[in-house]
C-alpha positions in Angstrom: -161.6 80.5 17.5 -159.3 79.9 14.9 -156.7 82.6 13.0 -156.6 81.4 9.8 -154.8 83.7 7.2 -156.0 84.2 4.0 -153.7 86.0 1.6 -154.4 87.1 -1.8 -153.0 86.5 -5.0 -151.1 89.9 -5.1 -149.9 89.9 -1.6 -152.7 91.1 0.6 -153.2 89.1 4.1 -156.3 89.2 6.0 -155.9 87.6 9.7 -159.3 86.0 10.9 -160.7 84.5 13.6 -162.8 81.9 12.2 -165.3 79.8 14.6 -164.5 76.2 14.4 -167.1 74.4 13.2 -167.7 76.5 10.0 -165.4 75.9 6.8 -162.4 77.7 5.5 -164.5 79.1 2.7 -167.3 80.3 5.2 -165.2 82.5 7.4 -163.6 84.2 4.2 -167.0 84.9 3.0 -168.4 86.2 6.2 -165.4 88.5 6.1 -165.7 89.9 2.6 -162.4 88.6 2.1 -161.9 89.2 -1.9 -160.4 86.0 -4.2 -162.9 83.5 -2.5 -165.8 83.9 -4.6 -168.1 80.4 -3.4 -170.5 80.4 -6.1 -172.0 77.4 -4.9 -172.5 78.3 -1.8 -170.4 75.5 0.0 -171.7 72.4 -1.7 -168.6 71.4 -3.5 -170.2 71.6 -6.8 -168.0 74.8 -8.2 -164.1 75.5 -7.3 -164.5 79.3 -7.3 -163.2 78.4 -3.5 -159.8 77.0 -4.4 -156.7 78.0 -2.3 -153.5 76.8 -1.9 -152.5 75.4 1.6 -149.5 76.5 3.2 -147.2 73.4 3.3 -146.9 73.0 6.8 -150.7 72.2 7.1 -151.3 70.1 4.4 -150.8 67.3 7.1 -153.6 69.0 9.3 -156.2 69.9 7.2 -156.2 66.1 5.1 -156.7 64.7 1.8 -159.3 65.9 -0.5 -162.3 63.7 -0.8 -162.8 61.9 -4.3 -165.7 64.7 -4.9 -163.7 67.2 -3.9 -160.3 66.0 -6.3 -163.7 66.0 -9.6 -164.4 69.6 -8.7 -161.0 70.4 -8.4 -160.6 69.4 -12.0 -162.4 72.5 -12.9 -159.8 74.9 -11.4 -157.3 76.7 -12.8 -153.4 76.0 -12.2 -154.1 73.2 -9.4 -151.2 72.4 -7.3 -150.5 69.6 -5.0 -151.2 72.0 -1.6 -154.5 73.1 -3.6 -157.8 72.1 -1.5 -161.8 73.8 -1.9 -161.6 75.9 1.1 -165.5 74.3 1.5 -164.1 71.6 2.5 -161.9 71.8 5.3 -163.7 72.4 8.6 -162.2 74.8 11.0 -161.3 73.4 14.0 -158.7 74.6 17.5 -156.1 72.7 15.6 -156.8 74.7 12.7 -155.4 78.3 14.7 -152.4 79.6 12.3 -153.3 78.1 9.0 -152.2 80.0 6.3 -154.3 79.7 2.8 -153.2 81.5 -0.1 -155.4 82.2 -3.5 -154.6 81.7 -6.6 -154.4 84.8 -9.5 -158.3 83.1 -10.9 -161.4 81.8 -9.5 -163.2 79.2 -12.2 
């Protein structure tokens, strides 16, 4: 399992353990953690699943895809650390991450 720390736009951290294998978005959802809406379910055809990624793991969790950099067109106040928490796949190396939301999900 994997800690990853989701904290919210006002503040609010939620520590989970996340089983690799699954994405960041699914072990927020699984965990009713609030700011991660994922109206599309995973498919990275929305960005109601942006975060920001902490800056000491933008190494580890990679580049967005090309699909992935479209949908993120759609989000509000995108920053260079921000990523569709579909997208990155929890994995061992993954333990620690820290994600962060932003104030609006579009």
């Amino acid at each position: 399992m994997a800690k990853i720390t989701y904290i919210e736009f006002a503040g609010a951290e939620h520590a989970i353990e996340v089983k690799p294998g699954l994405t960041v978005m699914e072990g927020a959802v699984k965990n009713n953690v609030p700011g991660i809406d994922a109206d599309c379910g995973g498919a990275c055809a929305c960005a109601t699943c942006h975060v920001y990624v902490d800056a000491a793991w933008a190494d580890k969790v990679g580049k967005p895809s090309a699909m992935e950099e479209s949908m993120l067109d759609f989000a509000e106040a995108v920053e260079p650390n921000s990523r569709l928490s579909c997208q990155i796949k929890v994995t061992d190396a993954l333990d620690g991450l820290i994600v962060r939301m932003p104030e609006n999900q579009h």
